[in-house]
C-alpha positions as CSV (number, residue, x, y, z in Angstrom):
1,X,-0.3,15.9,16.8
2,X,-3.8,14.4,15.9
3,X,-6.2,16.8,15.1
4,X,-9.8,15.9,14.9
5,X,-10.4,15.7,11.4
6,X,-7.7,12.9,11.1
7,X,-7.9,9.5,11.7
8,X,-5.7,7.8,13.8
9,X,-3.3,6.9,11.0
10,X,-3.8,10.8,10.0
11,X,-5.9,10.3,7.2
12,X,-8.4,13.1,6.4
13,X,-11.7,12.1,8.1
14,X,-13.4,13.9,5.2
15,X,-12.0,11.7,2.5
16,X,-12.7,8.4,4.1
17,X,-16.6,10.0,5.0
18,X,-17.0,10.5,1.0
19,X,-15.0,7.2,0.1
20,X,-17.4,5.4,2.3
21,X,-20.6,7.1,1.2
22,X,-19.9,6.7,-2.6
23,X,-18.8,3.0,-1.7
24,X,-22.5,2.3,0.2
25,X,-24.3,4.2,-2.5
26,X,-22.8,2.8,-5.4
27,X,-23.8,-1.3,-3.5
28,X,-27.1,0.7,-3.1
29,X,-27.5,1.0,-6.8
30,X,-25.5,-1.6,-7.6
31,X,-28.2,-4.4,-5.5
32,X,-31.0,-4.1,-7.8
33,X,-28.7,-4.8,-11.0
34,X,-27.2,-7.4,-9.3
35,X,-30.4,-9.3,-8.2
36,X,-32.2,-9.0,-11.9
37,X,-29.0,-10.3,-13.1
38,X,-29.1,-13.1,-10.7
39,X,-32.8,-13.7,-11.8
40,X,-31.7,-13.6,-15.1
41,X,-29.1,-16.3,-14.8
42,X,-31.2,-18.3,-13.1
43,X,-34.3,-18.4,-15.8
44,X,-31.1,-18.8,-18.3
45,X,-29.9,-22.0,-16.2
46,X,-33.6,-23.3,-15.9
47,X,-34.4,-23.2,-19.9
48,X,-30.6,-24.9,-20.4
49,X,-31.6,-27.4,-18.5
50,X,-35.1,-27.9,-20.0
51,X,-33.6,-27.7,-23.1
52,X,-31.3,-30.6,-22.6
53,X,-33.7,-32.8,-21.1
54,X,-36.1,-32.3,-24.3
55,X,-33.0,-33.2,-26.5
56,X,-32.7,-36.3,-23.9
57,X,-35.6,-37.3,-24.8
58,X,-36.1,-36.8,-28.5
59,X,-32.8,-38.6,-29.0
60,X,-34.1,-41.6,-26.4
61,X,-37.1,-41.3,-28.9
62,X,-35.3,-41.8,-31.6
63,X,-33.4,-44.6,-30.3
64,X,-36.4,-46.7,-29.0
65,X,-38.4,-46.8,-32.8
């Protein structure tokens, strides 16, 4: 017998409902984080980068006196 507040399986509909919702909320409040993070990385990448084509060129510098 399948009552209404089981899934097909017979899971309790109510558990899956609150699993679902703290799952949704928590990608809700995880999306900013994630995004600044991303933003973060990617200013970290860029000054890497700057950074090692500065030390390129000092050390071409160097090379070329």
């Amino acid at each position: 017998m399948n009552g209404q507040n089981q899934t097909r399986d017979g899971k309790d509909k109510k558990i899956a409902t609150v699993a679902s919702l703290l799952l949704f909320g928590g990608a809700l409040i995880a999306a900013p984080w994630l995004r600044t993070k991303r933003a973060t990385i990617e200013q970290a990448t860029a000054r890497a980068v700057t950074r090692g084509r500065d030390l390129v060129k000092r050390v071409a510098e160097k090379f070329n006196r």
